[in-house]
Backbone atoms as SQL, in Angstrom:
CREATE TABLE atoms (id INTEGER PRIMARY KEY, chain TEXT, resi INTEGER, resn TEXT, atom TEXT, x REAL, y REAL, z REAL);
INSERT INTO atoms VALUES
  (1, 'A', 1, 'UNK', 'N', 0.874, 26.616, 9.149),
  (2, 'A', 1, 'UNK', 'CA', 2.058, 26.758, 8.314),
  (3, 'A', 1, 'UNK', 'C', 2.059, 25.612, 7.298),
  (4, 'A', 2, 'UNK', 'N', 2.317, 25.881, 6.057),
  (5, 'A', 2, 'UNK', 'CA', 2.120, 24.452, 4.770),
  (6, 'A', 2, 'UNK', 'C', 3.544, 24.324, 4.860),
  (7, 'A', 3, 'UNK', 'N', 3.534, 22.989, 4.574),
  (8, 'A', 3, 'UNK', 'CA', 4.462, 22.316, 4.102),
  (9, 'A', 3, 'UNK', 'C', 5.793, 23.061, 2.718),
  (10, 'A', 4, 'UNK', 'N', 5.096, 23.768, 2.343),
  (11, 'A', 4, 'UNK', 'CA', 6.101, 24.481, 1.257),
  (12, 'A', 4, 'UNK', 'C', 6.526, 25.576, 1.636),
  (13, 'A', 5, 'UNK', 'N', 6.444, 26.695, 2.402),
  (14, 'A', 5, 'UNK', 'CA', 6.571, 27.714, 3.405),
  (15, 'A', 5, 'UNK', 'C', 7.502, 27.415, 4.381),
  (16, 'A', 6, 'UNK', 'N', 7.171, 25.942, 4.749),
  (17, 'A', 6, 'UNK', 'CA', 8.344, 25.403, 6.085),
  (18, 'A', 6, 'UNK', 'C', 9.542, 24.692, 5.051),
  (19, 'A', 7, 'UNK', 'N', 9.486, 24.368, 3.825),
  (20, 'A', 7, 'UNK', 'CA', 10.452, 23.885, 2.968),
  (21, 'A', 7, 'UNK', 'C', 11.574, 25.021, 2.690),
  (22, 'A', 8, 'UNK', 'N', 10.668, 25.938, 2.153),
  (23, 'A', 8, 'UNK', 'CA', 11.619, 27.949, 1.538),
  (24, 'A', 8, 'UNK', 'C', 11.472, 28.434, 1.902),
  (25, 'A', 9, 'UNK', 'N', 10.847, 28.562, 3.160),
  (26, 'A', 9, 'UNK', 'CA', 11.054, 30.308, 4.183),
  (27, 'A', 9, 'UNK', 'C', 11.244, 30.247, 5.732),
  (28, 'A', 10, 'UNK', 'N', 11.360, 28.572, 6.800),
  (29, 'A', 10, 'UNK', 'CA', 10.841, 28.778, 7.912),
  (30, 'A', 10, 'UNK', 'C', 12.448, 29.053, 8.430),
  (31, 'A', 11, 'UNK', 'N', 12.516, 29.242, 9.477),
  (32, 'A', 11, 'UNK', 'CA', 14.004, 29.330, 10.253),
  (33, 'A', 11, 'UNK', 'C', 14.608, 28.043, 10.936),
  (34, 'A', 12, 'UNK', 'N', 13.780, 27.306, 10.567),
  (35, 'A', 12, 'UNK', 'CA', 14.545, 25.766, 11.261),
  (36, 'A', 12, 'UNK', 'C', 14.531, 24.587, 9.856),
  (37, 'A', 13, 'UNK', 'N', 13.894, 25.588, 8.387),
  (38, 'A', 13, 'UNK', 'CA', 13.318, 24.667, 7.306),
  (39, 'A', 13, 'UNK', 'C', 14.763, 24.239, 7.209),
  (40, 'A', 14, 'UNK', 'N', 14.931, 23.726, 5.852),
  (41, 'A', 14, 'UNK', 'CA', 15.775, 23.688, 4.869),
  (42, 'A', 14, 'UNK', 'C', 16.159, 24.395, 3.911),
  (43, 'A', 15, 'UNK', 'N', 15.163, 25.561, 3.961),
  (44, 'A', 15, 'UNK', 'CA', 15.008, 26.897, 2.803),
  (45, 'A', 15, 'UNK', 'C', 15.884, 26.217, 1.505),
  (46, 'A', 16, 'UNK', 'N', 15.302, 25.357, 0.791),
  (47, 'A', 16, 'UNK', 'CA', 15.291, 25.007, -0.419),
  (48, 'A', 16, 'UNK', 'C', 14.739, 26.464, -1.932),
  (49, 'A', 17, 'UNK', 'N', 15.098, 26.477, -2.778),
  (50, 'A', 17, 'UNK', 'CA', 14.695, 27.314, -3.922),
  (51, 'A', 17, 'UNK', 'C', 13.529, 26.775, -4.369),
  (52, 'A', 18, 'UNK', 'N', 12.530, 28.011, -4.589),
  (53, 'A', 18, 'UNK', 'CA', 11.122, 27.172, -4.600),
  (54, 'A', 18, 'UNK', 'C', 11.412, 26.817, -6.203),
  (55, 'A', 19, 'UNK', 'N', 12.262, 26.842, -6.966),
  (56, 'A', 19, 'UNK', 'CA', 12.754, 26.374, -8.247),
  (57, 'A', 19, 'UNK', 'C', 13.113, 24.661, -7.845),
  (58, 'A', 20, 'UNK', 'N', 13.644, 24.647, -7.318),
  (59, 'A', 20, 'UNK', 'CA', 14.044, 23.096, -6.609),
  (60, 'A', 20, 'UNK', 'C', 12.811, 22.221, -6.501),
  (61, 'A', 21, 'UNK', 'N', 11.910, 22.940, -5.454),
  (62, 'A', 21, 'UNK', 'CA', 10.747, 22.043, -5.069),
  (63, 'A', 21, 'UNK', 'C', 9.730, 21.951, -6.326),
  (64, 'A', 22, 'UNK', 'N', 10.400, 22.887, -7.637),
  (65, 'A', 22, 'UNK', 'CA', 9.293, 22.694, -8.211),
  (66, 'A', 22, 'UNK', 'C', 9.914, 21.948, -9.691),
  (67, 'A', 23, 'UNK', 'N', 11.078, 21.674, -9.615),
  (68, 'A', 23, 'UNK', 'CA', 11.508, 20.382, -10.482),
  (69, 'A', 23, 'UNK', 'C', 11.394, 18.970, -9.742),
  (70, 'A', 24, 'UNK', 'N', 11.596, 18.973, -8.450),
  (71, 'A', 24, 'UNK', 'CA', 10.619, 18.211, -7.386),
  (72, 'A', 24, 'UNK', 'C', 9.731, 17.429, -8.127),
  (73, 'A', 25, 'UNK', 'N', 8.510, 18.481, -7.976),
  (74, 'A', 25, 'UNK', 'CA', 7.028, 17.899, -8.397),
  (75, 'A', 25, 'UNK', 'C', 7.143, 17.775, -9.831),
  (76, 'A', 26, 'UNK', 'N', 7.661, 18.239, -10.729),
  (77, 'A', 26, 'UNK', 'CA', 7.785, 17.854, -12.400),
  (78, 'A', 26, 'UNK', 'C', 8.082, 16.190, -12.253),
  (79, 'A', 27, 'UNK', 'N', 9.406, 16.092, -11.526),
  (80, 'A', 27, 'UNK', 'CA', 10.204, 14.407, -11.361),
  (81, 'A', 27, 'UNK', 'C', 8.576, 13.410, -11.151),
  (82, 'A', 28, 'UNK', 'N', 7.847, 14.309, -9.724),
  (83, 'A', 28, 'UNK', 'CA', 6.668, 13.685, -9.191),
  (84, 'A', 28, 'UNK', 'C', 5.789, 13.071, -10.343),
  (85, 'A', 29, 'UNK', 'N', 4.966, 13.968, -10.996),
  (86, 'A', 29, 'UNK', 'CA', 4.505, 13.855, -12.012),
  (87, 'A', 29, 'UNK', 'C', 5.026, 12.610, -13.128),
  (88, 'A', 30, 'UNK', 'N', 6.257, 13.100, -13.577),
  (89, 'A', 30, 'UNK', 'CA', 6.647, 12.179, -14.466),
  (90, 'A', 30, 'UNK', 'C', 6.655, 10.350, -13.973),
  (91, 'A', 31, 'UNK', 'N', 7.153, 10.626, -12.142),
  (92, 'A', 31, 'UNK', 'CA', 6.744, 9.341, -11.464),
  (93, 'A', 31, 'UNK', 'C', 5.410, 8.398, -11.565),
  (94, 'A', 32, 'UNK', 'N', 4.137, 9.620, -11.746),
  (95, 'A', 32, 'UNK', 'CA', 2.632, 9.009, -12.018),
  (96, 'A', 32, 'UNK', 'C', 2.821, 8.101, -13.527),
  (97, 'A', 33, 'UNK', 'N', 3.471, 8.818, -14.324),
  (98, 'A', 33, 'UNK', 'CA', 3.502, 8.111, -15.713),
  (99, 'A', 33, 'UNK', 'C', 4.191, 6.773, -15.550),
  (100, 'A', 34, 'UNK', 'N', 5.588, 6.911, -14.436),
  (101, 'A', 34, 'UNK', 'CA', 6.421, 5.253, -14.411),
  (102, 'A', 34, 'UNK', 'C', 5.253, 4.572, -14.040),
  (103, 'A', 35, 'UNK', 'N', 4.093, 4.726, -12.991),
  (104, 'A', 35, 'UNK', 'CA', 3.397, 4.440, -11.631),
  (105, 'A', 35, 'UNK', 'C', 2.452, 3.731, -13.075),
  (106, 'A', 36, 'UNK', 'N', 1.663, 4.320, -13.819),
  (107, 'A', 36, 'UNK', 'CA', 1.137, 3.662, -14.884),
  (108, 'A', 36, 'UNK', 'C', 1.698, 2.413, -15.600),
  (109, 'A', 37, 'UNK', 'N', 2.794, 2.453, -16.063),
  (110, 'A', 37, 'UNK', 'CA', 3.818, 1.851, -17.187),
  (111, 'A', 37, 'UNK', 'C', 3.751, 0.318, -15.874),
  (112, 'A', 38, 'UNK', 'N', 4.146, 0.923, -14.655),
  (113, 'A', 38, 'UNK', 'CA', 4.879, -0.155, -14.111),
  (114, 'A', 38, 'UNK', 'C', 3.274, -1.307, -13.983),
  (115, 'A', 39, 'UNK', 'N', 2.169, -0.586, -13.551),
  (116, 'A', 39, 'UNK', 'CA', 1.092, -1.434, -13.396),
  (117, 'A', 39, 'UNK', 'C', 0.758, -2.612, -14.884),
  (118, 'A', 40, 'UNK', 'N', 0.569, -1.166, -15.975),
  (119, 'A', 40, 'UNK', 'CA', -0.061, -1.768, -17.182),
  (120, 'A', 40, 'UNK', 'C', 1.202, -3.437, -17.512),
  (121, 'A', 41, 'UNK', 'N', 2.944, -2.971, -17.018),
  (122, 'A', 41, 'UNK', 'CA', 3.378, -4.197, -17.443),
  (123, 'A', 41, 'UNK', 'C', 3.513, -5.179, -16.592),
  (124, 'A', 42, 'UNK', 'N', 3.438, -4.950, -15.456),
  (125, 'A', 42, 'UNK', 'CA', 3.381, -6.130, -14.278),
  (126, 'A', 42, 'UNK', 'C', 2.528, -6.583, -13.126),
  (127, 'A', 43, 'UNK', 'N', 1.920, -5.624, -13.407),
  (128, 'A', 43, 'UNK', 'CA', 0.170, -6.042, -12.262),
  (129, 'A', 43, 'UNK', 'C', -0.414, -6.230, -12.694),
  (130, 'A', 44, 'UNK', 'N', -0.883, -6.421, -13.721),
  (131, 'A', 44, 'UNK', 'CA', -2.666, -6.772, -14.584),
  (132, 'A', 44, 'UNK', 'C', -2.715, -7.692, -14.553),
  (133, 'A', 45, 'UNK', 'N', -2.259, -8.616, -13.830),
  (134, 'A', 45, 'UNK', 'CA', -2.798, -9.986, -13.437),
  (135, 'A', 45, 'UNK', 'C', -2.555, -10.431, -11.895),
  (136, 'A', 46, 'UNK', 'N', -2.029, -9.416, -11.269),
  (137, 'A', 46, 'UNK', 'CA', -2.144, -9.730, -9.889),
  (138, 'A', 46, 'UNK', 'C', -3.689, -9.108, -9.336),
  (139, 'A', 47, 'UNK', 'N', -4.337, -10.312, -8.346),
  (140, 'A', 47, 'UNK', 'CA', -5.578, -9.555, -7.964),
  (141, 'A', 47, 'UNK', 'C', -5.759, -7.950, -7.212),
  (142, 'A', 48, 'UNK', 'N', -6.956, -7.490, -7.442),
  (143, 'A', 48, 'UNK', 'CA', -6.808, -6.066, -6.638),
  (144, 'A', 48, 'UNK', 'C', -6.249, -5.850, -5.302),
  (145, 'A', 49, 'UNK', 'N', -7.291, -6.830, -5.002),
  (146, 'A', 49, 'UNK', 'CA', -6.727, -6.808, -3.134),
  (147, 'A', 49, 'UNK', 'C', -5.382, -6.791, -2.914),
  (148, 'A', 50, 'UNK', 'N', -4.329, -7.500, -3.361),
  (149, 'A', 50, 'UNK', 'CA', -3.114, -7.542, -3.106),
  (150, 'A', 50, 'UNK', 'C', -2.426, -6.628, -3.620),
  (151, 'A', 51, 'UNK', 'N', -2.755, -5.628, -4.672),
  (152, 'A', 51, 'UNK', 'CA', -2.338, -4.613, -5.198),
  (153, 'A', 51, 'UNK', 'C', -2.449, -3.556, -3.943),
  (154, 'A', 52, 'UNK', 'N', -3.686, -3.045, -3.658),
  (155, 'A', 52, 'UNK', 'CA', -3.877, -2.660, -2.628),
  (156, 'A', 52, 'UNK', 'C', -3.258, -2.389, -1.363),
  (157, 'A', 53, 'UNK', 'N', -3.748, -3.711, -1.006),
  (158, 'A', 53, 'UNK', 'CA', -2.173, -4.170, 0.604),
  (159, 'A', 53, 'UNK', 'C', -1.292, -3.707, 0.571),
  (160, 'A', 54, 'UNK', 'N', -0.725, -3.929, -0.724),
  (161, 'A', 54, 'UNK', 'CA', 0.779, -3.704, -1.259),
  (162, 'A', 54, 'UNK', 'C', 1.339, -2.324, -1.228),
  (163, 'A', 55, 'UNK', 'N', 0.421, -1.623, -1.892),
  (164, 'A', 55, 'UNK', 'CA', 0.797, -0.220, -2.553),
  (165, 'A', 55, 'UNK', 'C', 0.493, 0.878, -1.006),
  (166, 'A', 56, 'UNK', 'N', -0.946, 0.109, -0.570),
  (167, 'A', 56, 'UNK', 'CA', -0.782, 0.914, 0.890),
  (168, 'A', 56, 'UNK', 'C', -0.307, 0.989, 1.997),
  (169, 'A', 57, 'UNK', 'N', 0.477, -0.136, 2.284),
  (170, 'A', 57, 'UNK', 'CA', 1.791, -0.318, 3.087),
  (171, 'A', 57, 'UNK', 'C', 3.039, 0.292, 2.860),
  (172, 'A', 58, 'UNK', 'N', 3.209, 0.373, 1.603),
  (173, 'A', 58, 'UNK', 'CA', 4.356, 1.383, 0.942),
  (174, 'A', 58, 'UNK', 'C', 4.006, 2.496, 0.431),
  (175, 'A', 59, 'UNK', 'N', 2.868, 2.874, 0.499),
  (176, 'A', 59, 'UNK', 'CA', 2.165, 4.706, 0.942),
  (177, 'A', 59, 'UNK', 'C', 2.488, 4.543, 2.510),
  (178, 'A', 60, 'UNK', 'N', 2.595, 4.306, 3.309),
  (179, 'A', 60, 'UNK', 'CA', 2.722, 4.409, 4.630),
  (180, 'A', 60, 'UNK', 'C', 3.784, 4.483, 4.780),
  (181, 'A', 61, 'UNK', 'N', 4.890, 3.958, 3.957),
  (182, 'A', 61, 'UNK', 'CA', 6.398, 3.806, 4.600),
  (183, 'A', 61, 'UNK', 'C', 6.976, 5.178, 3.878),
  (184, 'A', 62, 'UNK', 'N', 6.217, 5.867, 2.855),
  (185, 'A', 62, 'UNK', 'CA', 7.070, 7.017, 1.754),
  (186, 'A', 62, 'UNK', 'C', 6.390, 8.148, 2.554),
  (187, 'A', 63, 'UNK', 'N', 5.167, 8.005, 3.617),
  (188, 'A', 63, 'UNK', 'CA', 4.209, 9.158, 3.790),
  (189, 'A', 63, 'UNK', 'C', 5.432, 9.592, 5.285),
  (190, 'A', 64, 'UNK', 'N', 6.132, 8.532, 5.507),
  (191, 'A', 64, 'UNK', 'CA', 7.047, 8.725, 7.041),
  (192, 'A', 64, 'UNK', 'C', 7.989, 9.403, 6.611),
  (193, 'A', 65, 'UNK', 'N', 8.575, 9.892, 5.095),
  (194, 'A', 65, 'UNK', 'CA', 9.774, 10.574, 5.144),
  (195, 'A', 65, 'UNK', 'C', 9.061, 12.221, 5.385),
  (196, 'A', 66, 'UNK', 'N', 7.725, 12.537, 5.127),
  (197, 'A', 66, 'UNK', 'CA', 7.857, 13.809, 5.550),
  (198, 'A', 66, 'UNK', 'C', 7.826, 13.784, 7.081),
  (199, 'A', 67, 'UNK', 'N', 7.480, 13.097, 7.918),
  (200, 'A', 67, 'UNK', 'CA', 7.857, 13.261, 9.377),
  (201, 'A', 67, 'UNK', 'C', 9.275, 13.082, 9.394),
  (202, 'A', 68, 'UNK', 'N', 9.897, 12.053, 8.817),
  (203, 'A', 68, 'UNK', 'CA', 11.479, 12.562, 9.645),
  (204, 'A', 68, 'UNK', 'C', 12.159, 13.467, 8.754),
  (205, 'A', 69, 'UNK', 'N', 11.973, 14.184, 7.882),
  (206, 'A', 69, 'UNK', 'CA', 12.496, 15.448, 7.304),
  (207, 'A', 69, 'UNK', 'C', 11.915, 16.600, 8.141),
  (208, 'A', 70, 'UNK', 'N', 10.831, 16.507, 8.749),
  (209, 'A', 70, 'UNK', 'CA', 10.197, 17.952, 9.543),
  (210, 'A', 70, 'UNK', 'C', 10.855, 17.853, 10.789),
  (211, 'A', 71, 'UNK', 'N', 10.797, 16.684, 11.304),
  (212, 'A', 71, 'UNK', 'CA', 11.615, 16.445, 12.676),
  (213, 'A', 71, 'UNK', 'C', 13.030, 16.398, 12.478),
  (214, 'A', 72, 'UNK', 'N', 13.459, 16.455, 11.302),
  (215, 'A', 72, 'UNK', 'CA', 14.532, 16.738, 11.370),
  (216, 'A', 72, 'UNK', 'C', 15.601, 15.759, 11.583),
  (217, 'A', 73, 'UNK', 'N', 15.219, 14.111, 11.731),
  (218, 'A', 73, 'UNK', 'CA', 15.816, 13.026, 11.897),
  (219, 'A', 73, 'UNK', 'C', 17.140, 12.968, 10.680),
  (220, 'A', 74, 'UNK', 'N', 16.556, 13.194, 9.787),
  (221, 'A', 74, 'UNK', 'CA', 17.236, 12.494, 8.517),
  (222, 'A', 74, 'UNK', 'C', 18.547, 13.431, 8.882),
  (223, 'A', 75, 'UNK', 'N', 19.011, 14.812, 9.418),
  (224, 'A', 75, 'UNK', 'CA', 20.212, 15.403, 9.412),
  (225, 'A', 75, 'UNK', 'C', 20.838, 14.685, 10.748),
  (226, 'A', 76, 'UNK', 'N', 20.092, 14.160, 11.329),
  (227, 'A', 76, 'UNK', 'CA', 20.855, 13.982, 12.632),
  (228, 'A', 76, 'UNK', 'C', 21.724, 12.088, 12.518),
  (229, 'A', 77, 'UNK', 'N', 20.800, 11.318, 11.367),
  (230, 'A', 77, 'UNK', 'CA', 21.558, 10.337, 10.836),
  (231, 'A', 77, 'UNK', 'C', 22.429, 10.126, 9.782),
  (232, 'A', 78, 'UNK', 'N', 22.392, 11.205, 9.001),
  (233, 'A', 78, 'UNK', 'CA', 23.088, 11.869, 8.180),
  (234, 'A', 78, 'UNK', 'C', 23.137, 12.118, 7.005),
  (235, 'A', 79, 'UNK', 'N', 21.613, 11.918, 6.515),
  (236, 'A', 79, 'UNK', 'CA', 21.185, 11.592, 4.990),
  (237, 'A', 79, 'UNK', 'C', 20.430, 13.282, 4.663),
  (238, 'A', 80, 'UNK', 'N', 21.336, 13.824, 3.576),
  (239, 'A', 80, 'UNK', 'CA', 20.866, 15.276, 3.625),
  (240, 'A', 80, 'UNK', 'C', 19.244, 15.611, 3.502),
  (241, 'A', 81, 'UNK', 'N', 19.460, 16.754, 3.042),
  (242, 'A', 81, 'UNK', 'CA', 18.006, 17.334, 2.946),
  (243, 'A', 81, 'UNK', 'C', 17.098, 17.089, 1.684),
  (244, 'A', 82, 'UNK', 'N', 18.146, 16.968, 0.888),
  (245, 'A', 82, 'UNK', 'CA', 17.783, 17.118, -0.632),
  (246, 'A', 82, 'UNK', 'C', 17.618, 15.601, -1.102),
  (247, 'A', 83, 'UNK', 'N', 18.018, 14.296, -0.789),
  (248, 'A', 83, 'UNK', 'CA', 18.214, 13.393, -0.559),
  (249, 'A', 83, 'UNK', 'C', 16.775, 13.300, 0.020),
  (250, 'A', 84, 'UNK', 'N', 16.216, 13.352, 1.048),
  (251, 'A', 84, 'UNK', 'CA', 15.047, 13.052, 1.941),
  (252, 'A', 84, 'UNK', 'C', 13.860, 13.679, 0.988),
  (253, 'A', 85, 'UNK', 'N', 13.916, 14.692, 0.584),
  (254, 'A', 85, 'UNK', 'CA', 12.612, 15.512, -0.418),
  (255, 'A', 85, 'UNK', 'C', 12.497, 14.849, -1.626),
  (256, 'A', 86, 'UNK', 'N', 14.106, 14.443, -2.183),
  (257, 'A', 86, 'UNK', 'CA', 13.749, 13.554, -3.559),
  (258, 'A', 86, 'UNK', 'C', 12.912, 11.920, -3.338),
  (259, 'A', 87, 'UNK', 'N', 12.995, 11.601, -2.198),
  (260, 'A', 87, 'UNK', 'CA', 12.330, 10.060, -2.276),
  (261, 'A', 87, 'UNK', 'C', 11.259, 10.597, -1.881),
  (262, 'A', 88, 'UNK', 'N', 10.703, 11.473, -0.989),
  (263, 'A', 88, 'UNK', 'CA', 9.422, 12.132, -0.726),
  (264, 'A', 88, 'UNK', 'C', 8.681, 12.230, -1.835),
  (265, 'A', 89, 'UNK', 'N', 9.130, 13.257, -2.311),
  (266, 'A', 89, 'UNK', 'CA', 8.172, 14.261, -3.812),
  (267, 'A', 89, 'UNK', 'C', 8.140, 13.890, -5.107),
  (268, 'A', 90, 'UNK', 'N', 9.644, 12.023, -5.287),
  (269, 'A', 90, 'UNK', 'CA', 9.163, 11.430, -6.615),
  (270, 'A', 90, 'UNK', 'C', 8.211, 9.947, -6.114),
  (271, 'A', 91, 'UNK', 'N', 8.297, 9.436, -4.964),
  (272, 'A', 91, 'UNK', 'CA', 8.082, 8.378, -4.670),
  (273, 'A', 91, 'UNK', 'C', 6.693, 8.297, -4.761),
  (274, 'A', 92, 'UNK', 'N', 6.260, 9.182, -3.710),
  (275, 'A', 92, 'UNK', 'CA', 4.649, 9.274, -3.452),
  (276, 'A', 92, 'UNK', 'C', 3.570, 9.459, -4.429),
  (277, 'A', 93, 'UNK', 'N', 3.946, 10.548, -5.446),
  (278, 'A', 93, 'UNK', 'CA', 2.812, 10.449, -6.614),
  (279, 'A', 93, 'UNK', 'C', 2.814, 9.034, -7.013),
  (280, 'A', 94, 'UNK', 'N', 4.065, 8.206, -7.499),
  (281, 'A', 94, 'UNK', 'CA', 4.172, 7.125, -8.318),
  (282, 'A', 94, 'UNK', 'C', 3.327, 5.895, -7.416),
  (283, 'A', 95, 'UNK', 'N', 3.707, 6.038, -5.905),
  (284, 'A', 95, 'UNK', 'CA', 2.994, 4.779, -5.477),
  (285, 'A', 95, 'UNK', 'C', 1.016, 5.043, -5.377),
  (286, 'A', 96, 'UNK', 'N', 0.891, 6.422, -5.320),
  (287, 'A', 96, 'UNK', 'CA', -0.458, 6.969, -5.336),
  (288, 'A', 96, 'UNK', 'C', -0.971, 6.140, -6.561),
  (289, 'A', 97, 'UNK', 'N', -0.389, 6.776, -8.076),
  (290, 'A', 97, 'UNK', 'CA', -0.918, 6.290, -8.751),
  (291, 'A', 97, 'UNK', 'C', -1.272, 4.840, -8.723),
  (292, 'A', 98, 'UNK', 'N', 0.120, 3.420, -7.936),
  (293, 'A', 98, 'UNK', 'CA', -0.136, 2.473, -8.532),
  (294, 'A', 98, 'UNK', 'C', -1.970, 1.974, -7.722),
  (295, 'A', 99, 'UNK', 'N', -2.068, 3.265, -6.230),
  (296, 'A', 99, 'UNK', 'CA', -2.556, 2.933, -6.049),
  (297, 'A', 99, 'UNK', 'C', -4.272, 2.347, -6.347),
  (298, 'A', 100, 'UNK', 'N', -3.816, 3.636, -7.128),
  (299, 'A', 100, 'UNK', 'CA', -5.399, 4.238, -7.726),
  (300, 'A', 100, 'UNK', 'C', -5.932, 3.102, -9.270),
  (301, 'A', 101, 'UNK', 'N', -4.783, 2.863, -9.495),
  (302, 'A', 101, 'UNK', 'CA', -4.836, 1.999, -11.238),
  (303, 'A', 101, 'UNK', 'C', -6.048, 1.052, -10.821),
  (304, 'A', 102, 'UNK', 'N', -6.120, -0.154, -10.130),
  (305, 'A', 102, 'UNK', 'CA', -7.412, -0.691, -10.124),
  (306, 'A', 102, 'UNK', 'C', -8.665, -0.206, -10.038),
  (307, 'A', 103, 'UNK', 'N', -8.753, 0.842, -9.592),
  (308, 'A', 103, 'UNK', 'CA', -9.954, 1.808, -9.478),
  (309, 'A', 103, 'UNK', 'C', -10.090, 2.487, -10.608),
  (310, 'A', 104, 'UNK', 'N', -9.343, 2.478, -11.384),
  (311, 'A', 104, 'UNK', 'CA', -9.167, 3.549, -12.983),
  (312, 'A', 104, 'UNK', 'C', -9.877, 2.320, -13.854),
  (313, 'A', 105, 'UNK', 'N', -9.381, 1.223, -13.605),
  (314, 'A', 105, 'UNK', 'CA', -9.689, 0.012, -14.537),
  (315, 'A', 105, 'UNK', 'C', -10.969, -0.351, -14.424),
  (316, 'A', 106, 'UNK', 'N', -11.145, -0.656, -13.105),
  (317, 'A', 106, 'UNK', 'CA', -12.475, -0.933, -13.085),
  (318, 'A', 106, 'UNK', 'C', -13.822, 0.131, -13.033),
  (319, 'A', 107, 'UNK', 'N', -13.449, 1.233, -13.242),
  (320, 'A', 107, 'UNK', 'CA', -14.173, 2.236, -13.379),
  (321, 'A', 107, 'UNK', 'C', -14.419, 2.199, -15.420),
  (322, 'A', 108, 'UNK', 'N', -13.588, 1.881, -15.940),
  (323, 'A', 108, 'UNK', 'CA', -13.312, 2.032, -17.306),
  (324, 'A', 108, 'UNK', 'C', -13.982, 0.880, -17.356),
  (325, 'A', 109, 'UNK', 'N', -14.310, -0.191, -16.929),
  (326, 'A', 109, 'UNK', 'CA', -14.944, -1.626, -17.432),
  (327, 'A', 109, 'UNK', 'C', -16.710, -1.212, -17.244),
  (328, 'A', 110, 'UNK', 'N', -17.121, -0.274, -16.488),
  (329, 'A', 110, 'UNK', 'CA', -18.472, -0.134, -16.628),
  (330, 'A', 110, 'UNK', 'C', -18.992, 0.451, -17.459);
């Protein structure tokens, strides 16, 4: 079962409008562009490694909201549905990208 199927069609989902999930991923997207902006003005002088550390520790902490949205945590503490998918589906592209930027750079320097 995917993840978007259990979002708009399952019987325990959230059955969201697949119109929803898909201004979702537009927000996502537009997040890769902040995820750029934010590197080019404030990391290009912090070393890689710590970029790294950084960005993949907080891929780990944004990759946990789809477990407690599937498990279903986030209704039972009381933070809705729509609320839990928006830090999901804008957060993650943006920290992906910052992750990837040193690897873009130094791929571009050879």
């Amino acid at each position: 079962m995917s993840i978007f199927y259990w979002y708009t069609e399952a019987d325990d989902g959230p059955k969201f409008s697949a119109i929803y999930i898909g201004v979702l991923k537009m927000i996502g997207y537009t997040m890769m562009f902040v995820g750029v902006v934010i590197y080019s003005r404030f990391l290009t002088r912090w070393p890689y490694r710590r970029i790294y550390i950084y960005m993949q520790v907080l891929s780990a902490v944004v990759s946990l909201c789809d477990i407690v949205i599937v498990s279903r945590l986030n209704t039972k503490i009381g933070i809705p549905d729509e609320a839990m998918l928006l830090s999901d589906t804008t957060l993650a592209p943006g920290v992906l990208r910052l992750i990837m930027m040193p690897t873009y750079v130094l791929a571009a320097k050879v």
